[in-house]
N, CA and C atoms of all chains as a GROMACS GRO file, in nm:
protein
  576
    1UNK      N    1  10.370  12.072  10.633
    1UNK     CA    2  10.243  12.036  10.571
    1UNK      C    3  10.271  11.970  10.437
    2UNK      N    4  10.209  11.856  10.476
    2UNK     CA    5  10.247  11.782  10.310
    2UNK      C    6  10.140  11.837  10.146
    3UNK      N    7  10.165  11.853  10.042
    3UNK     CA    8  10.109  11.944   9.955
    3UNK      C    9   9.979  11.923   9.913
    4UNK      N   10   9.905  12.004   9.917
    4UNK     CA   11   9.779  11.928   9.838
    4UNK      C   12   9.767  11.878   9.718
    5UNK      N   13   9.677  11.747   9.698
    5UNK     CA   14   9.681  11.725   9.596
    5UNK      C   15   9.519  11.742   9.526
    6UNK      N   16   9.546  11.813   9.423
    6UNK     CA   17   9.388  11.886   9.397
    6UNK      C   18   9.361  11.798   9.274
    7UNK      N   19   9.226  11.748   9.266
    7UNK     CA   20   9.174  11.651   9.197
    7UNK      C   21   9.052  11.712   9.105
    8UNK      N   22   9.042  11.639   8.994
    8UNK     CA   23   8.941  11.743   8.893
    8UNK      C   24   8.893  11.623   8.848
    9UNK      N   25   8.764  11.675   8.761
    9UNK     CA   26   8.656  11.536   8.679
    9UNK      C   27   8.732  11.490   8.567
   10UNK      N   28   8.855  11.506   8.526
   10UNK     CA   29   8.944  11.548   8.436
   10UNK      C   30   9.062  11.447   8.476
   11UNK      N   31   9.074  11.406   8.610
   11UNK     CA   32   9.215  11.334   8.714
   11UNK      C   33   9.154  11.233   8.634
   12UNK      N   34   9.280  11.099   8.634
   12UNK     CA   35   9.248  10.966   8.630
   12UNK      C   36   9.343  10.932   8.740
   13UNK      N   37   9.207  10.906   8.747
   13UNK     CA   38   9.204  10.823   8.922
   13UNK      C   39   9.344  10.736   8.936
   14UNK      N   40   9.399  10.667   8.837
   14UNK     CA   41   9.508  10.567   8.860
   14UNK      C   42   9.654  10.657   8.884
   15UNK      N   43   9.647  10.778   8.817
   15UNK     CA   44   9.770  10.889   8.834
   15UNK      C   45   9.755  10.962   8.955
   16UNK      N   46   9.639  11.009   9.011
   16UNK     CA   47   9.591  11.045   9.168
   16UNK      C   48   9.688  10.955   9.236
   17UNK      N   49   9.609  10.844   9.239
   17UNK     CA   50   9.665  10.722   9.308
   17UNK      C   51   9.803  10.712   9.342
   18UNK      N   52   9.855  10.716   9.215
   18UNK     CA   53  10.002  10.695   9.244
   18UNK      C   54  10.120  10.832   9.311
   19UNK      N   55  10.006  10.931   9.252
   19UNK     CA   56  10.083  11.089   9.341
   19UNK      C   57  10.031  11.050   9.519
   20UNK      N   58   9.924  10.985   9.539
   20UNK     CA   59   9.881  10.997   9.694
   20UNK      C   60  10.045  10.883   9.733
   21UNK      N   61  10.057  10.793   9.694
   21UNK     CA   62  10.060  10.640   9.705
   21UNK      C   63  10.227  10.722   9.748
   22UNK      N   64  10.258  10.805   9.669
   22UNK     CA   65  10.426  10.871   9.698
   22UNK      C   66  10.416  10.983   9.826
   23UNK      N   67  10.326  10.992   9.778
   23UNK     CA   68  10.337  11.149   9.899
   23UNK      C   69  10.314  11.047  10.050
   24UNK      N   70  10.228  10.942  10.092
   24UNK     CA   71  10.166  10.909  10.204
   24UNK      C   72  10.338  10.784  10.189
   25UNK      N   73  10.459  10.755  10.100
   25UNK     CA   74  10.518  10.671  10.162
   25UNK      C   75  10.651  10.811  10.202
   26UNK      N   76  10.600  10.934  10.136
   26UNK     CA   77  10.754  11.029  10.181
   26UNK      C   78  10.705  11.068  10.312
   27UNK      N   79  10.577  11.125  10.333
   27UNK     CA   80  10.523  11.215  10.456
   27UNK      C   81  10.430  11.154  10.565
   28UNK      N   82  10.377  11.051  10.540
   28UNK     CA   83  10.289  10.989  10.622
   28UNK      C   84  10.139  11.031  10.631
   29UNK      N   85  10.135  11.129  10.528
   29UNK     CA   86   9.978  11.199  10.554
   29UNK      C   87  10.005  11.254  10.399
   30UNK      N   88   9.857  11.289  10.361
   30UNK     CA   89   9.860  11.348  10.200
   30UNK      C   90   9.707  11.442  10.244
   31UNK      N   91   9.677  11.534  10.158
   31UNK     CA   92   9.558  11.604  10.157
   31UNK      C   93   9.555  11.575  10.019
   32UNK      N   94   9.398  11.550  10.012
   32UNK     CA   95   9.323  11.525   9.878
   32UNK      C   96   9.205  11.642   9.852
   33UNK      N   97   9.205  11.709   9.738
   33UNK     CA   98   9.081  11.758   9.753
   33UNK      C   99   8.996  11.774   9.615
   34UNK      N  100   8.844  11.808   9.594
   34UNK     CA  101   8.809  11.779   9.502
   34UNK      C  102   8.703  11.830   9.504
   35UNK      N  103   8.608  11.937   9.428
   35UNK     CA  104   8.498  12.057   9.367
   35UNK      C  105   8.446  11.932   9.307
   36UNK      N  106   8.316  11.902   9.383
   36UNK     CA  107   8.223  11.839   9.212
   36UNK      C  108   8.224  11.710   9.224
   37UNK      N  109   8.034  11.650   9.218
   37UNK     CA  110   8.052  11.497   9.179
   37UNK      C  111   8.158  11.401   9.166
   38UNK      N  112   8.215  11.411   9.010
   38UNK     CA  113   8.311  11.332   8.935
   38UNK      C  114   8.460  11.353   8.975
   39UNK      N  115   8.497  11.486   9.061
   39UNK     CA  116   8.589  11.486   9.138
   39UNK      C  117   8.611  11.418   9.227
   40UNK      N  118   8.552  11.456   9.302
   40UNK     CA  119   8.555  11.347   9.475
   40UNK      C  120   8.528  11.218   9.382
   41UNK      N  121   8.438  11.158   9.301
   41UNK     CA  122   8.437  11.001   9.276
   41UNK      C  123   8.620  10.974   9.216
   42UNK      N  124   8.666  11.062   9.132
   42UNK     CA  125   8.805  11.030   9.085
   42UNK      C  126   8.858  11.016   9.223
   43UNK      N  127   8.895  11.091   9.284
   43UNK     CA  128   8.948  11.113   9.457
   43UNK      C  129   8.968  10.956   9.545
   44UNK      N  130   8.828  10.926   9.562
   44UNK     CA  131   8.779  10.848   9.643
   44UNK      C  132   8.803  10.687   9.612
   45UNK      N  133   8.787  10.626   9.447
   45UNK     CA  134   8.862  10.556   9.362
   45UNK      C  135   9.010  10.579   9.358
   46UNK      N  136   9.075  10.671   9.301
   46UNK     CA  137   9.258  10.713   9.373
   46UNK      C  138   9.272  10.645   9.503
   47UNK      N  139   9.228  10.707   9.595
   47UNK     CA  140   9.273  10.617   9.740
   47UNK      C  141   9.253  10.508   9.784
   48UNK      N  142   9.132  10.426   9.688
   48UNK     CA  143   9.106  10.282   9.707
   48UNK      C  144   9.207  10.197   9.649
   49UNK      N  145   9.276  10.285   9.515
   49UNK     CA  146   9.368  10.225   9.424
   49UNK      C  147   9.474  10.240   9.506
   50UNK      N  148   9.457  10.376   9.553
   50UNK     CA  149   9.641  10.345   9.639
   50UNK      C  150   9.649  10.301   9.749
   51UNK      N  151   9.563  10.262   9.847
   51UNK     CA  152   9.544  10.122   9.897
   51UNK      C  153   9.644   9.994   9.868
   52UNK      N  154   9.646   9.979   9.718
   52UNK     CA  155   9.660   9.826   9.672
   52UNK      C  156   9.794   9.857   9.671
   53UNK      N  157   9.840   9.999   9.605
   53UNK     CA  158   9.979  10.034   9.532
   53UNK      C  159  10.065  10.033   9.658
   54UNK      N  160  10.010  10.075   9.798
   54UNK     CA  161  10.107  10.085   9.938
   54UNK      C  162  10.085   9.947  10.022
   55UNK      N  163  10.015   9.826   9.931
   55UNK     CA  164  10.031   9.719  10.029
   55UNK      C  165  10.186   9.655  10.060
   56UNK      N  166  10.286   9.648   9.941
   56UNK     CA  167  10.404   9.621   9.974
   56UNK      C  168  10.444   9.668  10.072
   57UNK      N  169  10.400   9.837  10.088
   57UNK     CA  170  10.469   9.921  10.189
   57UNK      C  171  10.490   9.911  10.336
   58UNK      N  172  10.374   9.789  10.353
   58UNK     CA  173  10.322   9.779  10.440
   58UNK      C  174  10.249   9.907  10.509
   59UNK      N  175  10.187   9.957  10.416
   59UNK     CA  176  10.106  10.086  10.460
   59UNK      C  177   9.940  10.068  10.397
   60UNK      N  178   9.877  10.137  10.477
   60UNK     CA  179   9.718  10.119  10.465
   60UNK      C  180   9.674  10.272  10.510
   61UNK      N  181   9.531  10.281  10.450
   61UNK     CA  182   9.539  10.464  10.444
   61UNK      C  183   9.370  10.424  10.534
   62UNK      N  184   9.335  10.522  10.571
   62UNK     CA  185   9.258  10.624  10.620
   62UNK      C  186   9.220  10.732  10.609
   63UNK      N  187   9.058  10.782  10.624
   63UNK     CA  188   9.067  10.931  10.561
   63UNK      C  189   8.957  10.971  10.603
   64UNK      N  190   9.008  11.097  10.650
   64UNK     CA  191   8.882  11.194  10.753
   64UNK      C  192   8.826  11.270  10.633
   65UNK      N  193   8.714  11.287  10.609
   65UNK     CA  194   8.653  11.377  10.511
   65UNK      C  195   8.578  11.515  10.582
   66UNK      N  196   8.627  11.651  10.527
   66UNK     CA  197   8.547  11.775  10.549
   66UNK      C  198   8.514  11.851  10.458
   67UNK      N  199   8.475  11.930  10.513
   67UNK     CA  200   8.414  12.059  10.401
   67UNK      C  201   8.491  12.157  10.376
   68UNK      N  202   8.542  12.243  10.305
   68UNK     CA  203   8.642  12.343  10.296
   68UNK      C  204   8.592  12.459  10.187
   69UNK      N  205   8.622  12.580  10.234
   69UNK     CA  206   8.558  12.678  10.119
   69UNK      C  207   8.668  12.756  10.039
   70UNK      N  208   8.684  12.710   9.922
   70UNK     CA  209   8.844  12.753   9.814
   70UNK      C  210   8.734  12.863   9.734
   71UNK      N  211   8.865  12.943   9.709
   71UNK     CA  212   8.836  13.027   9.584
   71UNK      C  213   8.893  13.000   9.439
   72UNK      N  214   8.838  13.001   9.369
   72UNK     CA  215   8.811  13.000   9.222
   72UNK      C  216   8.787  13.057   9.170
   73UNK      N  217   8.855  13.116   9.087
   73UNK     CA  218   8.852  13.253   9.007
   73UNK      C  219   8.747  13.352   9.036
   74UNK      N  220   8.783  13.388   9.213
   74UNK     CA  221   8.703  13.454   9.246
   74UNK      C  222   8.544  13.452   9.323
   75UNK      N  223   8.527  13.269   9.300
   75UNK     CA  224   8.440  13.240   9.378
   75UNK      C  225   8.425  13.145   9.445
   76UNK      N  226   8.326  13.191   9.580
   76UNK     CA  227   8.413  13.105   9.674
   76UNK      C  228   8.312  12.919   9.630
   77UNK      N  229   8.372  12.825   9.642
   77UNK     CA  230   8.281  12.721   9.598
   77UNK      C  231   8.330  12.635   9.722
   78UNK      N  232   8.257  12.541   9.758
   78UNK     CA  233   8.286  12.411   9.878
   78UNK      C  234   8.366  12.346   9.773
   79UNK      N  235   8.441  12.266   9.880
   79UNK     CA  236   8.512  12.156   9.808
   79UNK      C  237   8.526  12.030   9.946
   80UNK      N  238   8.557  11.922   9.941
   80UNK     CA  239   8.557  11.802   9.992
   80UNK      C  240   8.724  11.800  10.000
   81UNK      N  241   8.738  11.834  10.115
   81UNK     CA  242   8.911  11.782  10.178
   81UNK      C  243   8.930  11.616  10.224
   82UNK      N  244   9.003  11.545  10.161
   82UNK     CA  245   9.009  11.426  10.219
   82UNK      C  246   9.167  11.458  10.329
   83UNK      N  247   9.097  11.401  10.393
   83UNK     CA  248   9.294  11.381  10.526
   83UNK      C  249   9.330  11.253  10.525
   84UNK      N  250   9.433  11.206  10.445
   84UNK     CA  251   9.431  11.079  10.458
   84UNK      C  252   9.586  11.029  10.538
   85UNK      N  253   9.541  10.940  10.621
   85UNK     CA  254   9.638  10.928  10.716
   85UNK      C  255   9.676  10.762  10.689
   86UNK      N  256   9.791  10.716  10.748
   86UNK     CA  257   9.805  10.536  10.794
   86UNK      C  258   9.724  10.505  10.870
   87UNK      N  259   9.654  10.417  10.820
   87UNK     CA  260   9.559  10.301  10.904
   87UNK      C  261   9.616  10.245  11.031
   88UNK      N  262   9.592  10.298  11.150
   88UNK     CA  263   9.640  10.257  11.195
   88UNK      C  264   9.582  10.050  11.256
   89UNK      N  265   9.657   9.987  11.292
   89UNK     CA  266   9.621   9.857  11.315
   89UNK      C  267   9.490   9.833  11.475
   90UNK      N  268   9.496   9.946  11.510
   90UNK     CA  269   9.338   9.937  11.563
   90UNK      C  270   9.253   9.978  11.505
   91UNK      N  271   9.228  10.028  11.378
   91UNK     CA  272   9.129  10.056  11.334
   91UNK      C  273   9.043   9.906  11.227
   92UNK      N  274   8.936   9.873  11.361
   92UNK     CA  275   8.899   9.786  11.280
   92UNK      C  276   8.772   9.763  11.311
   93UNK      N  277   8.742   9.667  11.291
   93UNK     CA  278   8.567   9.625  11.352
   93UNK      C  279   8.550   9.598  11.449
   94UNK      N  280   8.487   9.684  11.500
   94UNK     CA  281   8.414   9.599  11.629
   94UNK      C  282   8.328   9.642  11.672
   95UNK      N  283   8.249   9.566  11.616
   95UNK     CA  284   8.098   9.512  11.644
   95UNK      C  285   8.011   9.496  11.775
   96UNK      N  286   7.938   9.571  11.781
   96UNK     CA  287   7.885   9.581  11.929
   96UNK      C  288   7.704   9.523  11.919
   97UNK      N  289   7.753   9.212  11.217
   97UNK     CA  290   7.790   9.315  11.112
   97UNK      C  291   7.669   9.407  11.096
   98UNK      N  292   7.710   9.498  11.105
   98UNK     CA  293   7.585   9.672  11.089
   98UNK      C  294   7.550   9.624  10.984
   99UNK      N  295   7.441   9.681  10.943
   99UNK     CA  296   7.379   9.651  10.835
   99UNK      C  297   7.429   9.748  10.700
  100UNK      N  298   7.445   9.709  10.600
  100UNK     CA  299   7.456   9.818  10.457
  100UNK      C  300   7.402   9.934  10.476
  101UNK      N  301   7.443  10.044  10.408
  101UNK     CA  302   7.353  10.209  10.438
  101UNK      C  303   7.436  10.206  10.259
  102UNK      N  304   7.311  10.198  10.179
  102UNK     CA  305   7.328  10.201  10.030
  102UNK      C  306   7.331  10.302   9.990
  103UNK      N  307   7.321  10.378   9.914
  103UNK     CA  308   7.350  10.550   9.868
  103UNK      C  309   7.333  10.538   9.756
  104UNK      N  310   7.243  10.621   9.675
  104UNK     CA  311   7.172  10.629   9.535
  104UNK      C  312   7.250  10.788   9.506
  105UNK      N  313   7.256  10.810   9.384
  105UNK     CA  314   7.255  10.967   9.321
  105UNK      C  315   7.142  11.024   9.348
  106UNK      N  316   7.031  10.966   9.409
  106UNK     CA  317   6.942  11.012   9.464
  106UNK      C  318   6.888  11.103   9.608
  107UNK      N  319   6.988  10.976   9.675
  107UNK     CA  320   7.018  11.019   9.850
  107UNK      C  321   7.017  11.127   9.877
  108UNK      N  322   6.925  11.200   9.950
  108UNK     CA  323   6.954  11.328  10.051
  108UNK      C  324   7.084  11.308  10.147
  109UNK      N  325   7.178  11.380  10.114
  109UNK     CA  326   7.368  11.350  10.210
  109UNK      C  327   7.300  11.354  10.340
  110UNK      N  328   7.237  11.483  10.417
  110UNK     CA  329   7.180  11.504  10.500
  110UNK      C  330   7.113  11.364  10.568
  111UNK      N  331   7.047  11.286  10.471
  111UNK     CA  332   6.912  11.155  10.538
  111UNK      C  333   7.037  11.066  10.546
  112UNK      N  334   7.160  11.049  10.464
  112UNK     CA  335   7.245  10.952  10.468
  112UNK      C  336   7.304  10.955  10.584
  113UNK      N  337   7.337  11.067  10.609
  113UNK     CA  338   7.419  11.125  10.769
  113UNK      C  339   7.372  11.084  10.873
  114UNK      N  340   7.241  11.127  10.883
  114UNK     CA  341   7.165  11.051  11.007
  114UNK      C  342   7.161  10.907  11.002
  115UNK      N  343   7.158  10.855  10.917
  115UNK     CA  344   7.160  10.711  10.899
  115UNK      C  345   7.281  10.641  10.941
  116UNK      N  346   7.393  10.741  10.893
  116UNK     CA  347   7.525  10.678  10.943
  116UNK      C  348   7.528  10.721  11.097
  117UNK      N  349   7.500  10.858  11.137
  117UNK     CA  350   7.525  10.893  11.277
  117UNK      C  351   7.521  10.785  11.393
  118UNK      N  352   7.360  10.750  11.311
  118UNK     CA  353   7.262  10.627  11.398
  118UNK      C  354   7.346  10.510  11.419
  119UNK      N  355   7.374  10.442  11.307
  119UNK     CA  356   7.439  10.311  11.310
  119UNK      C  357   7.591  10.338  11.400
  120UNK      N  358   7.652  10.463  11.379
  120UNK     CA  359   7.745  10.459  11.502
  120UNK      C  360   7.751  10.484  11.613
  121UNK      N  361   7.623  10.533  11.642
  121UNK     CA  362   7.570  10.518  11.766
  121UNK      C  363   7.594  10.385  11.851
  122UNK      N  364   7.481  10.303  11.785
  122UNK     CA  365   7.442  10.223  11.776
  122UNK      C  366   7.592  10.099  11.784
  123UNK      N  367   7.670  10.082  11.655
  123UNK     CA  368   7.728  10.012  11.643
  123UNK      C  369   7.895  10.010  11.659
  124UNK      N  370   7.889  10.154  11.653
  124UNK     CA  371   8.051  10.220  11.618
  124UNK      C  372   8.122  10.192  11.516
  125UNK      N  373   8.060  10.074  11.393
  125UNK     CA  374   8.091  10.082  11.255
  125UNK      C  375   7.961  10.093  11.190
  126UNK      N  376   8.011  10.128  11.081
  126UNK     CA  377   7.902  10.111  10.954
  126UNK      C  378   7.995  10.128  10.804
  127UNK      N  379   7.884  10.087  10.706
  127UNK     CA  380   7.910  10.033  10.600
  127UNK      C  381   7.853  10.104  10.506
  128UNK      N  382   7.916  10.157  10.416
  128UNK     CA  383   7.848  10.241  10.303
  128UNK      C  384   7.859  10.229  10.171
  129UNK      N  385   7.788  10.210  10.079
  129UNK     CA  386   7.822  10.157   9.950
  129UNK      C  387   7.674  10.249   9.863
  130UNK      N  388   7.796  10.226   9.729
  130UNK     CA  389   7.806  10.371   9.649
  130UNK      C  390   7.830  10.340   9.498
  131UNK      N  391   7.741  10.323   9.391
  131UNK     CA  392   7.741  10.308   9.277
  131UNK      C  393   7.730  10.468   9.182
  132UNK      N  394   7.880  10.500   9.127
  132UNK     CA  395   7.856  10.574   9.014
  132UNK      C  396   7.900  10.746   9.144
  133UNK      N  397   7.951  10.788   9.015
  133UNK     CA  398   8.025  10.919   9.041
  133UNK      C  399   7.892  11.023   9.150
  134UNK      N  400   7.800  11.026   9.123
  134UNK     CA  401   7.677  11.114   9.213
  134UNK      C  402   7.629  11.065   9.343
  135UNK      N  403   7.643  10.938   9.347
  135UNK     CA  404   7.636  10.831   9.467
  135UNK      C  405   7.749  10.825   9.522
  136UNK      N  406   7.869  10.837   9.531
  136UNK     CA  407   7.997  10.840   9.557
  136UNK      C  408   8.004  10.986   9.628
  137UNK      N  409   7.953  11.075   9.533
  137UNK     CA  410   7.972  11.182   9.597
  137UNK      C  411   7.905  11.222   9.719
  138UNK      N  412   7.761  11.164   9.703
  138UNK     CA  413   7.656  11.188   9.799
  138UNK      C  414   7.696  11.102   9.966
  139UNK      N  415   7.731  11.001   9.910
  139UNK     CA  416   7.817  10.899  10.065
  139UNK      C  417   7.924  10.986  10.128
  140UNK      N  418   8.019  11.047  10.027
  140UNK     CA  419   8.161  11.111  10.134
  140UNK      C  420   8.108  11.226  10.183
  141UNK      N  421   7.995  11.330  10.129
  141UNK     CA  422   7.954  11.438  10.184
  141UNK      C  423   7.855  11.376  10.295
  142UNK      N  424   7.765  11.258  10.297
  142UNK     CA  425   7.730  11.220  10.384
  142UNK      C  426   7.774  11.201  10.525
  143UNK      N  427   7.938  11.150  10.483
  143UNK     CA  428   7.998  11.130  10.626
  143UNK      C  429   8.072  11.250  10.696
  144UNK      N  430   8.118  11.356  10.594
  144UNK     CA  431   8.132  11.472  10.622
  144UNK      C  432   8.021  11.541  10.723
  145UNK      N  433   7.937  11.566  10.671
  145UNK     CA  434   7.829  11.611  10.745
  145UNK      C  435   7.764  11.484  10.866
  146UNK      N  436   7.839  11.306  10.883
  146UNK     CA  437   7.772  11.307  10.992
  146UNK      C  438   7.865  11.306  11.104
  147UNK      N  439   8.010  11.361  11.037
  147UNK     CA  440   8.084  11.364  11.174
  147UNK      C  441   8.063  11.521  11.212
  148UNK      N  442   7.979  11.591  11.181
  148UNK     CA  443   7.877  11.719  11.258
  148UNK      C  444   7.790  11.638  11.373
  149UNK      N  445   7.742  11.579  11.313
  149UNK     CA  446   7.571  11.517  11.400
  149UNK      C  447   7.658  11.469  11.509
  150UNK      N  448   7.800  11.388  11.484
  150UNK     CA  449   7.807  11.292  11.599
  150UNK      C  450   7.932  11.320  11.697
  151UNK      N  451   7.959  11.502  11.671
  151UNK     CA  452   8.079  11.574  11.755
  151UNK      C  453   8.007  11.570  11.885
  152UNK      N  454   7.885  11.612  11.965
  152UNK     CA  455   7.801  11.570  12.096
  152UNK      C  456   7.847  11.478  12.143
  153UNK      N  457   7.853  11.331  11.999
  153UNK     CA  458   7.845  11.231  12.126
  153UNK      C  459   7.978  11.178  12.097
  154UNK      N  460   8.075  11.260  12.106
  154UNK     CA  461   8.216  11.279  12.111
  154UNK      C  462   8.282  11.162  12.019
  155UNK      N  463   8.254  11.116  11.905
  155UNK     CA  464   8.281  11.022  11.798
  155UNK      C  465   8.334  11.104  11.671
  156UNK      N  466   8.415  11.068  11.602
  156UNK     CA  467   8.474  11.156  11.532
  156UNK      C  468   8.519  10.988  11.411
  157UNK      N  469   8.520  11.045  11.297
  157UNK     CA  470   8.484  10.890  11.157
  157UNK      C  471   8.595  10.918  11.108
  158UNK      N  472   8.650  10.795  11.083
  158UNK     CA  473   8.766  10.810  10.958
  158UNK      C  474   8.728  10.652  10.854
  159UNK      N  475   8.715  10.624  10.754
  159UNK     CA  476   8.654  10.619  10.625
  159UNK      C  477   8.770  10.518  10.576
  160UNK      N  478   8.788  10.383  10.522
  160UNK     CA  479   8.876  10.296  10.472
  160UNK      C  480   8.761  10.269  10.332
  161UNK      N  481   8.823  10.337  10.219
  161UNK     CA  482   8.745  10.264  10.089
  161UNK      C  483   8.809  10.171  10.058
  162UNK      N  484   8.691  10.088   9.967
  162UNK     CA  485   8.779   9.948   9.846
  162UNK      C  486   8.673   9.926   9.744
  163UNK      N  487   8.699   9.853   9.656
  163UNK     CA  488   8.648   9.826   9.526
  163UNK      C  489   8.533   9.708   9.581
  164UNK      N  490   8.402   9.740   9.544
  164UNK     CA  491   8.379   9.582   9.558
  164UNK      C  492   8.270   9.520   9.419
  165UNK      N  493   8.260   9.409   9.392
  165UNK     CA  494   8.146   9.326   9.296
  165UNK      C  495   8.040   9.329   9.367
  166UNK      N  496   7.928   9.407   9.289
  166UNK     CA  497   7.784   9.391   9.307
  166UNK      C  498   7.718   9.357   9.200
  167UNK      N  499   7.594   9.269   9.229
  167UNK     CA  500   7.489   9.186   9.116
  167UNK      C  501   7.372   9.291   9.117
  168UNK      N  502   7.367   9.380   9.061
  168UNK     CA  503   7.247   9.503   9.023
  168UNK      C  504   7.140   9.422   8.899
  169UNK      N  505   7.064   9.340   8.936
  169UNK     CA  506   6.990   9.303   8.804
  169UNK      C  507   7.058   9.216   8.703
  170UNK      N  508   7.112   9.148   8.799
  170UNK     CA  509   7.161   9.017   8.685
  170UNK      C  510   7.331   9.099   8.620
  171UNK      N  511   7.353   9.202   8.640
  171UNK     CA  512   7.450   9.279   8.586
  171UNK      C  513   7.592   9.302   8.724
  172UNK      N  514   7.724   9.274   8.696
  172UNK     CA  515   7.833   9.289   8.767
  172UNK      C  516   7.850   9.452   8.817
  173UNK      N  517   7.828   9.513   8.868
  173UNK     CA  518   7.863   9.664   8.895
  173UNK      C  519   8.034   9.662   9.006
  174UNK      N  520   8.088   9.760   8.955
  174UNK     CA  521   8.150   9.794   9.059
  174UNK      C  522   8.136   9.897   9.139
  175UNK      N  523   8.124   9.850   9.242
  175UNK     CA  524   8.067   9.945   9.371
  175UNK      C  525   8.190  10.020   9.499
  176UNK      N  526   8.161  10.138   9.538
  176UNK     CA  527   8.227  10.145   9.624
  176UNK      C  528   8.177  10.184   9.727
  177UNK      N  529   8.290  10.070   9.824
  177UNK     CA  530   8.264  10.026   9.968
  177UNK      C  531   8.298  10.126  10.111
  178UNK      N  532   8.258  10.192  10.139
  178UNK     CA  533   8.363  10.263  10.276
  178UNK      C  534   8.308  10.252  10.434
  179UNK      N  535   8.402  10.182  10.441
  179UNK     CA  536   8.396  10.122  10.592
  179UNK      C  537   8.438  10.244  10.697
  180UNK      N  538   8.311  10.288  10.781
  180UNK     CA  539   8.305  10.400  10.866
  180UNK      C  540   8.388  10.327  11.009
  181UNK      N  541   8.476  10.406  11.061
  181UNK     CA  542   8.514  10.386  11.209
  181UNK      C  543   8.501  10.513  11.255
  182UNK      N  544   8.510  10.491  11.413
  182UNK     CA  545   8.504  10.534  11.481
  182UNK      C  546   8.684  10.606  11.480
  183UNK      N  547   8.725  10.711  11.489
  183UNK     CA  548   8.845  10.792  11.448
  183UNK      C  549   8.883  10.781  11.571
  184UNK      N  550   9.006  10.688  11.582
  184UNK     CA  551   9.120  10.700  11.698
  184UNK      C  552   9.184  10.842  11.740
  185UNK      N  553   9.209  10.850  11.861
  185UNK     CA  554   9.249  11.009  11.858
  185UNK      C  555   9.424  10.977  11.834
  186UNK      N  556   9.461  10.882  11.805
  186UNK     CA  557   9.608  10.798  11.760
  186UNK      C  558   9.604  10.914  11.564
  187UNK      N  559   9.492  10.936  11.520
  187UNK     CA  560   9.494  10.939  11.382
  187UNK      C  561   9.524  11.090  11.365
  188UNK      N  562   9.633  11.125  11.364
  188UNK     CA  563   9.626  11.291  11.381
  188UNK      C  564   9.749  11.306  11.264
  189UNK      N  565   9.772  11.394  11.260
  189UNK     CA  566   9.882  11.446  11.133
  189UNK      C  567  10.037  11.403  11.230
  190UNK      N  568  10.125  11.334  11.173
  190UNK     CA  569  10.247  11.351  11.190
  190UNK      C  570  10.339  11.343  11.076
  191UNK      N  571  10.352  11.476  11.064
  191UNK     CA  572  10.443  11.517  10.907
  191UNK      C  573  10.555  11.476  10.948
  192UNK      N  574  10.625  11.421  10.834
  192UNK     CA  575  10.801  11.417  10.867
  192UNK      C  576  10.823  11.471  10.768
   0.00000   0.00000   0.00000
C-alpha cells in the first residue's frame, strides 16, 4: 500500500503536488486525503498541478473519489479519499 | 460534448450528483467546473456521492482535473475543470 498523503487547509497545493507527482512515479498509485472545504480544494489543485509535473513522465493521473470516516483526536469526522491512479489511454471521451 | 454541470459554494452535493448521475447516464461523460475552495469541495463530494446513485446501473467515475480560464463578469477566474468518466475496470490498484 502506497502511503497516504494527508492534506490540510494549511498544504500548499504546489508541495502536495510534488509529494503525489513522486509517490505516483515510485508506486503507480498514491492516496490523497483531506477533512474540510480548503482541504480537498488544496488536494484537488495538487493533482491538477501534478498532472503537469508527470507529463515528462509520460504519466497522467486519475482519481476515484470516496468517503472515509478517520479519527481525530477522538472524533470520528468524514474525510474525502482521493485514489489516484495512471490515466489510463482509454480513458477518454466518448460522446454518445 | 455533455453539457457543463457548474457548481456554486452554493450547490446542494446531493442536486449536483443527480445531475452528474444523469448526464452519465445519458452520456457516459460529463463536465464539472468549480470556482473557489467551497465549490471545489461541493463538485468532488458531488461525484463521490454520484458514484452511489450510479453503482445499479453498474458505472463506476474516475475524475481527470485541470486548471482552466473563465470570464465571470468581465473578470479572468481560475476555474476548476473535472472531466467525469466512466471508470475502466483496467483502473484498479497495482502497487509495485
Amino acid at each position: 500500500m502506497a502511503e497516504l498523503i494527508k492534506v490540510s487547509a494549511q498544504s500548499r497545493s504546489t508541495a502536495v503536488a510534488g509529494a503525489i507527482a513522486g509517490v505516483m512515479r515510485e508506486h503507480g498509485y498514491a492516496e490523497v486525503q483531506a477533512i474540510g472545504a480548503s482541504a480537498v480544494n488544496q488536494a484537488v489543485k495538487a493533482i491538477a498541478i501534478a498532472r503537469g509535473y508527470l507529463e515528462q513522465d509520460e504519466i497522467d493521473l486519475a482519481v476515484v473519489p470516496s468517503f472515509t470516516e478517520v479519527d481525530i483526536d477522538g472524533n470520528e469526522r468524514t474525510a474525502l479519499r482521493l485514489a489516484v491512479y495512471n490515466r489510463p489511454d482509454t480513458l477518454t471521451v466518448e460522446v454518445s
